[in-house]
N, C-alpha and C positions, 0 to 999 in steps of 0.2 A: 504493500500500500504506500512506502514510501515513493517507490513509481510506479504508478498502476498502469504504463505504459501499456504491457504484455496481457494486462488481466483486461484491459479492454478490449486490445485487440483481437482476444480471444474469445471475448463474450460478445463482440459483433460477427467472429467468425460463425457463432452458433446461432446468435437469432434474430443474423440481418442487422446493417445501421438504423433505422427506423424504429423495429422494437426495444432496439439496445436503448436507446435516447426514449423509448415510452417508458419504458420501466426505469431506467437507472438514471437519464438525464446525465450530466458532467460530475466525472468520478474527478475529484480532485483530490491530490497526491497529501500523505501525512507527516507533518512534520517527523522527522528521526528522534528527537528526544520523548517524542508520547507513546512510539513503538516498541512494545518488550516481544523476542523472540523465543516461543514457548519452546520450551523443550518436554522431551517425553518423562511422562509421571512428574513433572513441574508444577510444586502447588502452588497457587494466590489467593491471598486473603481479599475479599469483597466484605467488607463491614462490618470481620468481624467472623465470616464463613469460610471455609480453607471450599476452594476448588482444585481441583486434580486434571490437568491436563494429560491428554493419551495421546498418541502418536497412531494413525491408523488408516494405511497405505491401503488402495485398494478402489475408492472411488477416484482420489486425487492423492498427487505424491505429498501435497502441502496439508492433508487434512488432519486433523485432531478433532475428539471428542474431550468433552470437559464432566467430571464427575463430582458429584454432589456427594458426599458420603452419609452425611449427617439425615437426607430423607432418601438416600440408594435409590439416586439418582441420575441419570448418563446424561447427556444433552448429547445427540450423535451426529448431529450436521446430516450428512447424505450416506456416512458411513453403513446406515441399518434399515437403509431404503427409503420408501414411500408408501403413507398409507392416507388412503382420503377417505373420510368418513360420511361420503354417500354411498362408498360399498362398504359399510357395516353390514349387519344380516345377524339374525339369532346365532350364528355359528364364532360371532367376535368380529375380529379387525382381518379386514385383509391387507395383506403385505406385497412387495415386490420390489427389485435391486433397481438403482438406478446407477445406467452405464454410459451417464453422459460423457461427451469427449472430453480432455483427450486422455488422459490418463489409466482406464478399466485397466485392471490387472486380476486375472483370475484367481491365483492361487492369494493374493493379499488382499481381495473380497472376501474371501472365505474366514480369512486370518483377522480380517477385523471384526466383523460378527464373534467368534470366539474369544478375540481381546477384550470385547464390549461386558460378553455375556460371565468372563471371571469373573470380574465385580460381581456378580449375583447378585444384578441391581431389582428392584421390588416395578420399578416404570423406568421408562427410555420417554426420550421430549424428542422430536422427527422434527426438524425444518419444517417437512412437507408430511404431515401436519400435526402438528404435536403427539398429546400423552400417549402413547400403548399401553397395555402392562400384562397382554397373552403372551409374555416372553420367549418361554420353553417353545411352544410354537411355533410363533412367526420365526422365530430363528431357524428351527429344522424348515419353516417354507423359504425361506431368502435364500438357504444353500440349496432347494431344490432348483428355486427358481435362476439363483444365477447361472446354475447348470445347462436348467432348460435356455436361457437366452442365451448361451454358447453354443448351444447343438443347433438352435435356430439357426443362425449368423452362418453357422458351419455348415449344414447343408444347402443353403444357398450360395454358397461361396463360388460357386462356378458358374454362377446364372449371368446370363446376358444384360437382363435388366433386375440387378441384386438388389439394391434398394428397394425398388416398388415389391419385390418379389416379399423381401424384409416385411417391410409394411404390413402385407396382406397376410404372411404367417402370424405376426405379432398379434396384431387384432384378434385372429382367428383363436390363439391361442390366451389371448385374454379374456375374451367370452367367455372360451369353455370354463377358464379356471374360477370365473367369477360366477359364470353360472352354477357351478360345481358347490361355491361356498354360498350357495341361499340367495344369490341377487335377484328380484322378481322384477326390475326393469326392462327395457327393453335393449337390444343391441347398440341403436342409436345413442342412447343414455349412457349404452359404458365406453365407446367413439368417445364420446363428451369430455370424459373425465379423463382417459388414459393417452388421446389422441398425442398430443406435445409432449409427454412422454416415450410416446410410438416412434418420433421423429428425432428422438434427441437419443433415446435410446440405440436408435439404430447407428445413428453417427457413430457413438460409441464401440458400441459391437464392431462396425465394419475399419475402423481405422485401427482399431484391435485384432480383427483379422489381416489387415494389412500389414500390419508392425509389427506383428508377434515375432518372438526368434522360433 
């Protein structure tokens, strides 16, 4: 943040200059003296509260989760996926990885999910969109699920037109799974919700299949 030079550039790569300036308007750069650079299990006092910073590769190389100990608590950024609560359902929360660019790394998606879930935290706070607390769960779905969106990615890998091919599995396979967990809306409804993640996810995925070793 002290130059957000690269984190713009990177954030109009994904969503267009237009949306980047609707959403975020002019990132201006932060002075060097109000930056502290966390380190991993690095705790800081907020008022009197000890936070625990974690180090937790896998969505992004720069990401950390920060842990509340005192109510076992994790805050996990994008480390523990995405769960939107119009597909709740009598069965709980549903869950699913997000493999925005550029960074997906498989085996260090896996590996933060298990970093997260040491702590034996009681609830997790999601970016997108707060509280969970099916933990046991959603964790064993976030390792299926990152699975499944590698084997997706992977057998379209050879396609002429990989992207829309993407697209159209993804979808397909978020129905099922959402029909699967008690959703009683329609297909269009769940488009709705998962669509920009359909589009951001695939980026992810296929520049991961491009750049793998």
């Amino acid at each position: 943040m002290i130059d957000p030079t690269k984190l713009v550039k990177g954030t109009k790569a994904v969503y267009g200059e237009a949306e980047y300036f609707r959403q975020y308007g002019d990132i201006e750069a932060i002075a060097p003296e109000r930056v502290v650079v966390a380190e991993h299990e690095q705790e800081f006092s907020l008022c009197g509260r000890a936070f625990r910073s974690v180090y937790t590769e896998g969505h992004a190389r720069h990401h950390h989760c920060f842990c509340d100990p005192s109510s076992g608590s994790v805050f996990t950024g994008d480390s523990f996926g995405v769960s939107f609560r119009e597909l709740d359902t009598d069965k709980g929360e549903f869950i699913y990885p997000t493999t925005t660019p550029v960074h997906f790394d498989l085996p260090e998606a896996h590996k933060a999910i298990e970093t997260i879930m040491a702590f034996e935290p009681k609830q997790l706070f999601l970016t997108h969109y707060s509280r969970v607390t099916e933990l046991d769960r959603l964790a064993c779905d976030l390792h299926k699920r990152i699975d499944d969106f590698v084997g997706l990615v992977t057998r379209h890998a050879a396609d002429e037109n990989r992207t829309e091919a993407v697209h159209i599995s993804m979808y397909d396979y978020f129905i099922e799974e959402i029909r699967e967990h008690g959703f009683t809306g329609t297909d269009d409804d769940i488009r709705e919700v998962v669509g920009k993640d359909v589009v951001l996810n695939t980026m992810g995925l296929e520049f991961w299949l491009d750049n793998r070793q």
